[in-house]
C-alpha positions in Angstrom: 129.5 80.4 209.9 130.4 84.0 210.2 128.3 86.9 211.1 128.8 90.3 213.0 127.5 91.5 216.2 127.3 94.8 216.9 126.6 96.2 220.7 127.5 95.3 224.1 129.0 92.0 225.1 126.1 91.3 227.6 123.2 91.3 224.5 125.5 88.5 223.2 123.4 84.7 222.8 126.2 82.5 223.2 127.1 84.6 226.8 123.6 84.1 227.7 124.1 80.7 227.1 126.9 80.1 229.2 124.9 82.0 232.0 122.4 79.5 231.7 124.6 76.8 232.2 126.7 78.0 235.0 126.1 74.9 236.9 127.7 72.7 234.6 132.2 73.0 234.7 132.9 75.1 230.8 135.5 73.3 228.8 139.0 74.9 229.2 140.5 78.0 227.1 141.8 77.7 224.0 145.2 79.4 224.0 146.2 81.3 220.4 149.8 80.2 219.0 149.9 82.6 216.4 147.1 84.6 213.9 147.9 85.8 210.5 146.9 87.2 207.1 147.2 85.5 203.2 144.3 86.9 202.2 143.3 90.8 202.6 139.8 89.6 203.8 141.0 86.6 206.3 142.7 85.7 209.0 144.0 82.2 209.8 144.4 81.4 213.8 146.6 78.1 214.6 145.7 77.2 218.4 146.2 73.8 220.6 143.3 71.5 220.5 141.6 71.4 224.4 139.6 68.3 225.5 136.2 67.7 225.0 136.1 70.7 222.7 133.7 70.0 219.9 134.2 73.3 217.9 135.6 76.5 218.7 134.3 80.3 218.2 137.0 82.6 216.3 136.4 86.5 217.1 138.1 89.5 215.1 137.1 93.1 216.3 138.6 96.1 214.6 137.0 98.4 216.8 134.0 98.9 214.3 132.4 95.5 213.8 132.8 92.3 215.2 132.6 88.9 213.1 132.5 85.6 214.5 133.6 82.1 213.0 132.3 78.7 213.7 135.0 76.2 213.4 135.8 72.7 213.8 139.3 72.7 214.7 142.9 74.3 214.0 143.7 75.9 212.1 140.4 78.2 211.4 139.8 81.2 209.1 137.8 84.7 209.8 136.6 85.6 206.7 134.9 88.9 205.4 137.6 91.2 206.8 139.0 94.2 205.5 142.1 94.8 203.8 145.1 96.3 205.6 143.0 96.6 208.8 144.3 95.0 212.4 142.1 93.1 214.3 142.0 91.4 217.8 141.6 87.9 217.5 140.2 85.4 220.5 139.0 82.2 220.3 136.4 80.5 222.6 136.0 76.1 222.8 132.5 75.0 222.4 131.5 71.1 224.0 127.9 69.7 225.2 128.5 71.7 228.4 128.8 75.6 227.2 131.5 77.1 226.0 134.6 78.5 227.2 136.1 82.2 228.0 137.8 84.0 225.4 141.4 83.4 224.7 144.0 85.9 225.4 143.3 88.4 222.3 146.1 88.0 219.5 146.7 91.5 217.2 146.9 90.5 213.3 146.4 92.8 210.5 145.4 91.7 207.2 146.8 91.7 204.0 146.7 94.2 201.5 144.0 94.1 198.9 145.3 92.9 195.7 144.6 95.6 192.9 142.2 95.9 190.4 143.5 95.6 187.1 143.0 97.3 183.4 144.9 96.0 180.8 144.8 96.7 177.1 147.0 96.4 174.3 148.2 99.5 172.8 150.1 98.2 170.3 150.9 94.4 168.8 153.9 94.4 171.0 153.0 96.2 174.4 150.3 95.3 177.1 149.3 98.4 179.0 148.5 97.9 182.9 146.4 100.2 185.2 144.7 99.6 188.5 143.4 102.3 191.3 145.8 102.8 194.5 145.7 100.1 197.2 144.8 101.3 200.9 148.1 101.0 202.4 150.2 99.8 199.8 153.4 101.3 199.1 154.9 99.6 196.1 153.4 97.1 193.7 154.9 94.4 192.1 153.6 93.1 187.9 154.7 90.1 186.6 153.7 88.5 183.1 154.4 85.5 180.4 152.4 83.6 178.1 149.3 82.3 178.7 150.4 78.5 177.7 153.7 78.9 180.1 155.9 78.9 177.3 158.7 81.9 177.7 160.5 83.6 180.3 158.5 85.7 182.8 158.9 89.6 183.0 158.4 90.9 186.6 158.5 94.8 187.3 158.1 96.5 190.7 156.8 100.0 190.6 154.8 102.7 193.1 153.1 103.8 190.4 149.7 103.1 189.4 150.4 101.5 185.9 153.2 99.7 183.5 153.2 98.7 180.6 155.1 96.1 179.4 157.0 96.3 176.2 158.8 94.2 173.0 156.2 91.2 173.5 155.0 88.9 170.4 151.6 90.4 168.7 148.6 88.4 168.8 149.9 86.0 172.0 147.5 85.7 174.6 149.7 86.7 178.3 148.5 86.5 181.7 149.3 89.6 184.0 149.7 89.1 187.6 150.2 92.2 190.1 150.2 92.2 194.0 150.6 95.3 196.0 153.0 95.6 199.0 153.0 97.5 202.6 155.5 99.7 204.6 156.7 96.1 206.3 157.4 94.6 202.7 154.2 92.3 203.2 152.8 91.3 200.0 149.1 91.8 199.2 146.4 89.5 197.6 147.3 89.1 193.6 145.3 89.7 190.8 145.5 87.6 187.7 144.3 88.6 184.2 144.9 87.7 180.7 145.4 90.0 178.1 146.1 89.5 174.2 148.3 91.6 172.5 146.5 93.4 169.4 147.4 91.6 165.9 150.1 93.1 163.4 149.0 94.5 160.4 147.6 91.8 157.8 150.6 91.6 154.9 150.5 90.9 151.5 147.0 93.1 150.4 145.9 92.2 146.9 143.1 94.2 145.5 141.0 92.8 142.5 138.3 95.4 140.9 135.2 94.0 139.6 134.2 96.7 137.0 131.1 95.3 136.1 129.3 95.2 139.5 131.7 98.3 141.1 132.7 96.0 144.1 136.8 95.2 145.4 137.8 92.0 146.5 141.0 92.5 148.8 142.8 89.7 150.2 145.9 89.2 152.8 147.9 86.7 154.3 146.3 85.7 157.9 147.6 87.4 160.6 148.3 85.5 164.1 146.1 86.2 167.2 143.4 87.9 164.8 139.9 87.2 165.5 138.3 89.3 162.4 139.4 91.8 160.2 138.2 95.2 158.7 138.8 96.3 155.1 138.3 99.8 154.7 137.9 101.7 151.3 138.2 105.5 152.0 137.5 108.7 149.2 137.3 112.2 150.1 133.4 111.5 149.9 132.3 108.0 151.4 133.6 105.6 153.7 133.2 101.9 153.1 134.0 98.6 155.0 133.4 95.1 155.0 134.7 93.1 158.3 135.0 89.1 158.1 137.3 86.0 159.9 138.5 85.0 156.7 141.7 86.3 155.0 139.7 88.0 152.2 136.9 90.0 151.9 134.6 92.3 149.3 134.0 95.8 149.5 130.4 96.4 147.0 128.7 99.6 146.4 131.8 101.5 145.2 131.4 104.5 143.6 132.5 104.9 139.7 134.9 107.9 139.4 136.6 107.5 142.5 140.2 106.8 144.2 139.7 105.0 147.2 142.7 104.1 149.9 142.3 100.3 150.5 143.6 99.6 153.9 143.3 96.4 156.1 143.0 95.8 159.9 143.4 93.0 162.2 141.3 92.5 165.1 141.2 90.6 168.1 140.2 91.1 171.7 142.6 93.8 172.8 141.9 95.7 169.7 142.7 96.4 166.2 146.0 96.6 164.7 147.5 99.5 162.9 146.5 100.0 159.6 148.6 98.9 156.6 150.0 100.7 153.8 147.0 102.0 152.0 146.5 100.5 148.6 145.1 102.8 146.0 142.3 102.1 144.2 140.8 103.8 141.2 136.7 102.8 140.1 135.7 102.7 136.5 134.7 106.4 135.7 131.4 107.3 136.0 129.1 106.5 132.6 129.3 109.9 130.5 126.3 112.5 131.5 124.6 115.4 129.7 124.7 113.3 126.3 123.0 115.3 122.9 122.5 113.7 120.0 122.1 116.7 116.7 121.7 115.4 113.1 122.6 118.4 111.3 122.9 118.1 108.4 120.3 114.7 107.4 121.8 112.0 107.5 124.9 113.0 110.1 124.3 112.1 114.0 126.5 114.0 116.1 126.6 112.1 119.8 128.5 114.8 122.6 128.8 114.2 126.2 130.4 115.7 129.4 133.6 114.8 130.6 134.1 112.6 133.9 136.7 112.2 136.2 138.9 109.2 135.5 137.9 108.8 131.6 141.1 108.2 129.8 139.2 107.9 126.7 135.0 107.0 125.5 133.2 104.7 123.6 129.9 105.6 122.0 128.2 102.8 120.7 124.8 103.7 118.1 122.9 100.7 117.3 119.9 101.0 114.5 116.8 99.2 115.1 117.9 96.5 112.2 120.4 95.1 114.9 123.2 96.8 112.8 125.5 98.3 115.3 128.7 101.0 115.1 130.9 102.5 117.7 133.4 105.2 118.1 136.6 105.1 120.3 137.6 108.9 121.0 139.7 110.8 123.8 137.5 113.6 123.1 134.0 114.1 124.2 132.1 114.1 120.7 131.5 111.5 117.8 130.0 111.8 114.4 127.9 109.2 113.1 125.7 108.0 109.1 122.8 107.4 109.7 119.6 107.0 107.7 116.4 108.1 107.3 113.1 106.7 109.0 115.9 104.4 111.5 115.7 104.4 115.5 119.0 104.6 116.4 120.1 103.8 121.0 122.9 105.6 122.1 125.2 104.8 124.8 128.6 105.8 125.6 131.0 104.5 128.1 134.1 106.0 129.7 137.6 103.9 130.1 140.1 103.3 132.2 142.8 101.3 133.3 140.4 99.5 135.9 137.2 98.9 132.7 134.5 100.1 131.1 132.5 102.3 132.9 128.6 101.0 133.8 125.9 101.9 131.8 124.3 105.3 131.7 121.6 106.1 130.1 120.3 104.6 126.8 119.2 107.3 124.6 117.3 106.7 121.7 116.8 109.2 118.2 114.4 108.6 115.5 115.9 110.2 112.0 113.3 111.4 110.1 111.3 109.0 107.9 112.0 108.4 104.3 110.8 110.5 101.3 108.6 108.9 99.0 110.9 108.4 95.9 108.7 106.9 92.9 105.4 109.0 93.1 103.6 108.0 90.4 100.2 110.1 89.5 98.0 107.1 88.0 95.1 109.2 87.6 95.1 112.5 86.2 91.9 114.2 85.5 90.4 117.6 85.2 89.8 118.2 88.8 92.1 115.6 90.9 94.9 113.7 90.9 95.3 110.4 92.0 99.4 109.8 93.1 100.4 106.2 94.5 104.1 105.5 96.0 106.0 103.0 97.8 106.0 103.0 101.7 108.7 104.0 103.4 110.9 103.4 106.4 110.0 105.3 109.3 106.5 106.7 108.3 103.1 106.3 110.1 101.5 109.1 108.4 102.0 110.8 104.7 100.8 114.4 104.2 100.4 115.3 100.3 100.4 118.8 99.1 99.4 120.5 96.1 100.1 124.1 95.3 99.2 126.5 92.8 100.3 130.2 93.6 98.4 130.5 97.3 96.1 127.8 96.8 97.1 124.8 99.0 95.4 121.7 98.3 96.2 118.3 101.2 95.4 115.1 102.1 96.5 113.4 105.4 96.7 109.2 105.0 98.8 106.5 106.6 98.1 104.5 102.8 100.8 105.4 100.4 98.4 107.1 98.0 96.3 109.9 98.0 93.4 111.3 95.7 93.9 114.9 95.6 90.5 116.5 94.6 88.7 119.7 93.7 91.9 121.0 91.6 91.6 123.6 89.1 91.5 122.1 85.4 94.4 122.8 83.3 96.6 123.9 86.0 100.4 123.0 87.2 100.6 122.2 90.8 103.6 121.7 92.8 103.0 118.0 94.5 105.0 117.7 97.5 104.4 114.2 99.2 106.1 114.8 102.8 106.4 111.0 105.4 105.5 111.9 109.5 106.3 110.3 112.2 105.4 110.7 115.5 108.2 111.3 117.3 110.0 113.3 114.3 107.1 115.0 112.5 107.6 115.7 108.7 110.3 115.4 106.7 110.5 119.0 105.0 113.4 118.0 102.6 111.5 115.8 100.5 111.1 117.0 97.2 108.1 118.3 94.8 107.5 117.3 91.4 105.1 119.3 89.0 102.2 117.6 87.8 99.2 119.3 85.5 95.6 118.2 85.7 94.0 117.5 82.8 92.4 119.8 80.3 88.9 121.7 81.3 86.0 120.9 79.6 85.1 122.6 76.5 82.0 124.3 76.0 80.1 123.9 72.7 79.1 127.5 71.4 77.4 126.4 68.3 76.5 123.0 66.1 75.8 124.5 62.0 75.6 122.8 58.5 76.8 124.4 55.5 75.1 124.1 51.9 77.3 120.7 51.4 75.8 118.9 54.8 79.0 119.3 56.2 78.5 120.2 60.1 80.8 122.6 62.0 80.9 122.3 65.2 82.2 125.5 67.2 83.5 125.7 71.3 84.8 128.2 73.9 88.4 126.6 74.5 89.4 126.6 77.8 93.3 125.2 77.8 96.4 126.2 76.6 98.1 124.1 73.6 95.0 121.2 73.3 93.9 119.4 70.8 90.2 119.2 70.2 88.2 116.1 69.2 84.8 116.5 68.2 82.4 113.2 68.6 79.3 112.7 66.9 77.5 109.6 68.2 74.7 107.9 66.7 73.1 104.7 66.6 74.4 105.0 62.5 78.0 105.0 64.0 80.7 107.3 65.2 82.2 110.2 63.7 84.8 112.3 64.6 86.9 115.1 63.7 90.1 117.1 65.4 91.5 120.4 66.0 93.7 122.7 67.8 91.6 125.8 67.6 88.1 126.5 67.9 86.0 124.4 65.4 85.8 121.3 63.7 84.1 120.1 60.4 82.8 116.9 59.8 81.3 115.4 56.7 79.8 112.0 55.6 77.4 111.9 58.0 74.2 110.0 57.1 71.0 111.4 56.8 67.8 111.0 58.9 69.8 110.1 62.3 70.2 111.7 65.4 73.5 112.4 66.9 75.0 113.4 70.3 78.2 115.8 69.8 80.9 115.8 72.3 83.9 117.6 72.4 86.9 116.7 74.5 90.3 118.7 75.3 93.6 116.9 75.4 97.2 117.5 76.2 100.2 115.5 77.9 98.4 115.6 81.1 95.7 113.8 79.6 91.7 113.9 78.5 89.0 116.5 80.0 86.1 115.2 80.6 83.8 115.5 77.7 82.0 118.8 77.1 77.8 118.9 77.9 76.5 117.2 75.0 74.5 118.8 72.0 71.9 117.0 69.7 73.1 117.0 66.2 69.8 115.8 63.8 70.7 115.3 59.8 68.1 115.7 57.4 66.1 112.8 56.4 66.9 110.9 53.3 65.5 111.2 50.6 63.5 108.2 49.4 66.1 105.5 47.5 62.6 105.4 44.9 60.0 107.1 43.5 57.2 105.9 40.8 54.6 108.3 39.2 51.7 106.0 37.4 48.8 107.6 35.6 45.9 106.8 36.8 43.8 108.8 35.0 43.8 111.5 32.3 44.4 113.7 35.0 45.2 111.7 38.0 48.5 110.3 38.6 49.8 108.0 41.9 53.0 109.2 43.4 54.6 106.5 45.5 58.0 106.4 46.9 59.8 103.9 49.6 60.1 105.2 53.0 63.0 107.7 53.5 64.9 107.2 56.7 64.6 109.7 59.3 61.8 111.2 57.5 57.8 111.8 58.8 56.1 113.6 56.6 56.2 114.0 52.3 55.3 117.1 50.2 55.0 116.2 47.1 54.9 118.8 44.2 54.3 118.4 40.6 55.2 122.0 38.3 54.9 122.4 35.2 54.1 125.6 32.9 50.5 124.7 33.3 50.7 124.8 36.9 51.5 123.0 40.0 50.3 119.7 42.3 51.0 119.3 45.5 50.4 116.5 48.4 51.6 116.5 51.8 51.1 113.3 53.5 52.3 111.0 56.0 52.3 107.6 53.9 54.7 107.0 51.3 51.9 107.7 48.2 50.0 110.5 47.1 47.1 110.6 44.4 47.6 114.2 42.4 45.1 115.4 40.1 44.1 118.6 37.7 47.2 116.8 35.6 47.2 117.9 31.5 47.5 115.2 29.4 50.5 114.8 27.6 52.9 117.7 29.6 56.2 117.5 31.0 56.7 117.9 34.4 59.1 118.5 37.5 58.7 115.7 40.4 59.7 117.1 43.5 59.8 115.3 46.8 60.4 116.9 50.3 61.3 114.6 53.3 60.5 116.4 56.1 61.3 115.4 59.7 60.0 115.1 62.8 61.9 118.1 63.8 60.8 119.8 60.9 64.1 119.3 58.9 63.3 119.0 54.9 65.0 116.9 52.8 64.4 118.4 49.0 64.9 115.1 46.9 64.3 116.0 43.0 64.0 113.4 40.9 63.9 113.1 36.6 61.1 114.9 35.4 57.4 113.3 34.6 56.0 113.7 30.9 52.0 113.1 31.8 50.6 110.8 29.4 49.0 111.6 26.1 45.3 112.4 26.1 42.8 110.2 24.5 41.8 110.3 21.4 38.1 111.7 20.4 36.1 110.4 17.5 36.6 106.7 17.3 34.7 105.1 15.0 35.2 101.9 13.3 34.6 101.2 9.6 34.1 97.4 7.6 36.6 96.7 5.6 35.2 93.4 4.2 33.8 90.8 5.6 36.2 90.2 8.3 38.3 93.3 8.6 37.5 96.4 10.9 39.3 100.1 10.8 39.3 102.0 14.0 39.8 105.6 13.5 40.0 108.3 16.1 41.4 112.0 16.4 45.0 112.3 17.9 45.1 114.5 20.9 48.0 117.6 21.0 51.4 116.7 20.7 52.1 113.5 19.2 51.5 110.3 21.0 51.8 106.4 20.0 48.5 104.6 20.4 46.7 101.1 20.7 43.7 99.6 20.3 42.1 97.0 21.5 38.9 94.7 20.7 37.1 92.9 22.8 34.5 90.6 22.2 33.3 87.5 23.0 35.5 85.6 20.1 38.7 86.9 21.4 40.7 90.3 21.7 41.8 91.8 19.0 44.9 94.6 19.3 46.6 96.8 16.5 48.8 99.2 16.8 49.0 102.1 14.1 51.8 102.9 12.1 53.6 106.0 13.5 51.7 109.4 12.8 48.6 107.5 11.6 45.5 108.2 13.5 43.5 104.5 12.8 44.4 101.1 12.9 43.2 97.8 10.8 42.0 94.7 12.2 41.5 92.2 9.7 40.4 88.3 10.4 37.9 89.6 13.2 34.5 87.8 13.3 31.5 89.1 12.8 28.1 88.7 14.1 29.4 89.9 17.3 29.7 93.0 20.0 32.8 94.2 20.7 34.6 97.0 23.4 37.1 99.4 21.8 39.3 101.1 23.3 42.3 103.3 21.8 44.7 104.3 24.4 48.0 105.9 24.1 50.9 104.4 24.5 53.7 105.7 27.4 57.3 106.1 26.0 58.4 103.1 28.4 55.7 101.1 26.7 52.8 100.6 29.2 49.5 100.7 27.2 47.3 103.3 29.6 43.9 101.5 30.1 42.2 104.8 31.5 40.6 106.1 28.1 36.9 106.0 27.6 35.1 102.3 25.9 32.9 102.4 23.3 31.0 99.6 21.9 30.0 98.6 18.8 28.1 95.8 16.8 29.7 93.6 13.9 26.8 91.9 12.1 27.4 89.5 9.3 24.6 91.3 6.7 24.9 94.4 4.8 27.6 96.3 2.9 31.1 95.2 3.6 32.3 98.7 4.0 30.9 101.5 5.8 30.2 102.1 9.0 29.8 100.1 12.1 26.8 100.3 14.2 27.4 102.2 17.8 25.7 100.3 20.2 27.0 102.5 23.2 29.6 103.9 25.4 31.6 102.8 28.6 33.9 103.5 30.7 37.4 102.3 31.0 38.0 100.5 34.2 
């Protein structure tokens, strides 16, 4: 046990002790042979054993501080001393009964302290030592060899403060031991350390450049006594590193366009070794920025770029939406593509080097404009629009048709290929542009026009006349330039039409008593105008197909007729020197009187409409018939034969008679330009009816003349003259 008591020797326990105990015999001195120092902060004391001691007390004073060891027997130790420092040294036996005086004191000084090393490796082949200066040392002394014994030792004395040791093998582990010594040549306490030599340089560096994900994979042979390594990849902008154990290791995150210095170093516990020979590396160059793309003219992309650092030459790739794709391998910074209309073309271009393609920039996409409609077709072409129908094309959302006639712009906007373009001046050339949009492009301004006219206007009917041969003329304003005119009657009799280029049309033929809607339509190459307003046309009725005139009286005749087409109302007029007869009626006869017996006369018939059109139908003229004879009188001409005999009326005239009585009728006819007729066989004793009418040239025996009747008897003279028994009229 060691401790320190400071103060007088009186406050000390174990004297008190021994005080307290005075009546009992203490065990006999120790006596000292000899005290000395191995260790800077003890000192060993070798003494002879005394009897009946069971332990002894050790005491070292330096003047300062005293310290006190408990120890069985010799030799003992003081410990917790300082270094260099001399000490008394007594030693006191300890038994059952007390303890004994102190021993003669014995000087010893101990040791010095052994130094406090630093040691590092400077370089693969040196070890660098360094400690602080040792209280009473004078010289020092370094020794050092392999950690593992193998070797020769190296041993240097110096007064300095550090040495380094020199030509070793890199990447061994030594151990360093270094003692200091006094003025007497007394060797301190040693320190003991172990130090590794920093590694050599790795050898044999092989870079491998992944172009695709900008990284370096650099490998090297191992390198003895490393315990990691640290690849470095240096540019005049950035600073990269990867560190590992292994013998190869991956640099990512380079930078395209730049020359790094690839350099590897060895680590271990002393440090890092020098750095190899720097390997150059060059990156991929940078993806080409500040890309245009120009199509000037149509159908010719122009793709420019900047430059970049490290390009030894570019590739611009343009690849259509169709999946067709085209490239263009240049040392220059521009390239000149075909392209098409309405086709989306992505752009990219990559720079070259030795090392790869450089990554992808940006993908740049240009829409050409879309397409021009090629076959417009107008399949509708009136007087006032136009209807035009194409064929989609590539690239278009939305078509934009324009019409235009001087400064009159007619359009339609439709995403259908066709368009109705409407409210357009008749007769008129217009300039049809059909122009394909797109969104992203707008219109395509270079498509081309095409002239289509509209179709004629419509004429306008100025005038609808009939001339003395019931030939209608139809007259119109016209309207268009170089048109040919067709005139269209219609009727429910049928159609009838007639043409011209200027202003009016004849037509003839058309039957009478109908009603007839004219129309008159304009037409060129661009087509038909619609057809003009139409005008009633009515023709004069038609003249009865027959007319029959019949005596009814003397002086009454029936005029009858069939039924004349178109035709409401009839005048019908007898003339003749003598005077006229007319009727105007509704029905298809007419009973005219005041006629003269046996006169010629002139039938005329008027069909008149319901329009008040007239028809004047003549017909072959009407001889009246002859008048009846006056005076008849009959006379026996024998027994059984009669004479009738009557007075001729003017003009000459053919004549019958007849008999009627109960025994039969009797007719004679007289011999031409005789005024009586003979009946012979005729019976007697009876009353007969006689009648002499004239005769009408066609034949017809009139039956309108007065009766008379007479008596035949059987007695008397068989001439002379019959008796009258009355008169009657003819029925």
């Amino acid at each position: 046990m060691l401790h320190s008591i400071p103060g007088p020797r009186d406050r000390d326990p174990s004297r008190r002790q021994m005080l307290n105990h005075l009546s009992h015999p203490a065990p006999e001195i120790p006596t000292i042979d000899q005290a000395y120092s191995k260790i800077s902060n003890s000192i060993t004391v070798e003494w002879a054993t005394v009897p009946g001691a069971t332990s002894y007390l050790l005491t070292a004073e330096d003047g300062d501080t005293v310290i006190e060891t408990m120890v069985a027997n010799s030799p003992g130790t003081v410990t917790g001393l300082k270094a260099a420092t001399l000490y008394q040294i007594t030693i006191r036996s300890i038994s059952a009964t007390g303890r004994s005086q102190a021993s003669p004191p014995k000087q010893a000084k101990t040791v010095l302290a052994a130094p406090i090393l630093e040691v590092s490796s400077p370089s693969p082949d040196s070890i660098l030592v360094q400690w602080e200066a040792v209280y009473m040392a004078i010289g020092f002394s370094v020794s050092i060899m392999r950690a593992n014994g193998l070797g020769r030792i190296w041993k240097e004395n110096t007064t300095n403060t550090s040495l380094t040791f020199t030509s070793l093998e890199a990447g061994t582990l030594y151990t360093i031991k270094a003692y200091a010594w006094n003025a007497n040549g007394t060797p301190g306490d040693d320190s003991t350390c172990n130090q590794r030599t920093s590694p050599p340089a790795p050898a044999n560096i092989q870079v491998s450049f992944d172009s695709g994900a900008l990284k370096a994979s650099v490998s090297w042979a191992p390198t003895e006594g490393a315990f990691n390594y640290t690849v470095m990849a240096l540019s005049d902008s950035s600073e990269l590193s990867c560190r590992t154990t292994l013998s190869a290791c991956t640099i990512s995150s380079l930078q395209c366009g730049t020359e790094y210095l690839i350099s590897v170093l060895a680590s271990n516990d002393a440090g890092a070794s020098k750095s190899t020979s720097a390997e150059a590396l060059r990156t991929v160059a940078c993806a080409p920025g500040r890309v245009t793309i120009q199509e000037d003219p149509p159908g010719h992309l122009s793709v420019a770029w900047s430059d970049v650092d490290l390009g030894d030459y570019y590739v611009a790739f343009v690849k259509s939406d169709d999946g067709l794709e085209v490239h263009c391998n240049t040392s220059l910074t521009q390239c000149n593509f075909l392209s098409e209309c309405g086709f989306t073309y992505f752009i990219s271009v990559f720079a070259y080097n030795k090392a790869g393609q450089s990554p992808l920039g940006d993908v740049f996409n240009y829409t050409t404009a879309p397409c021009c409609p090629t076959d417009i077709n107008p399949v509708l072409v009136s007087s006032d629009r136009v209807e035009i129908v194409w064929s989609p094309v590539r690239g278009a959302e939305l078509y934009e048709t324009k019409a235009v006639d001087g400064f009159t712009v007619v359009e339609c906007n439709d995403t259908a290929p066709a368009c109705t373009l409407s409210a357009l001046e008749c007769d008129t050339k217009y300039n049809i542009t059909v122009y394909s949009f797109s969104e992203v492009r707008g219109s395509n301004m270079s498509c081309t026009s095409q002239f289509i006219t509209t179709a004629p206007c419509s004429p306008e009917i100025k005038s609808v006349s009939k001339d003395a041969f019931s030939t209608i003329n139809v007259h119109w304003r016209p309207t268009n330039d170089d048109a040919t005119y067709t005139v269209t009657a219609q009727g429910e009799t049928g159609l009838f039409r007639c043409s011209s280029r200027g202003e009016s049309c004849a037509m003839a033929g058309l039957p009478c008593g109908s009603v007839f809607s004219v129309t008159v339509v304009a037409e060129t190459q661009a087509g038909r105008s619609l057809p003009s307003y139409s005008v009633p046309l009515e023709t004069v009725p038609c003249c009865p197909a027959g007319l029959t005139v019949t005596q009814v009286t003397q002086s009454l005749i029936n005029v009858s007729w069939t039924v004349g087409t178109g035709a409401q109302t009839y005048v019908t007029v007898l003339e003749s020197h003598t005077g006229q007869s007319k009727c105007l009626t509704h029905q298809n006869q007419c009973l005219l009187g005041c006629i003269s017996c046996g006169v010629n006369y002139t039938v005329v018939l008027k069909a008149i409409s319901a329009t008040g059109l007239t028809a004047d139908c003549t017909y072959q003229s009407y001889s009246s018939s002859a008048c009846c004879p006056l005076g008849v009188k009959l006379y026996r001409l024998g027994p059984n034969g009669i004479r009738i005999y009557w007075q001729a009326s003017r003009g000459s005239a053919n004549y019958s008679t007849d008999l009627y009585g109960s025994k039969g009728i009797f007719t004679c006819a007289p011999s031409a330009g005789l005024s009586f007729c003979d009946v012979t066989e005729i019976p007697c004793g009876d009353v007969y009816t006689v009648m002499v009418s004239p005769v009408a040239e066609t034949g017809l025996k009139l039956t309108f003349c007065p009766q008379k009747i007479y008596s035949v008897t059987c007695s008397g003279s068989t001439l002379g003259m019959v008796i009258y028994r009355g008169k009657r009229n003819a029925e």
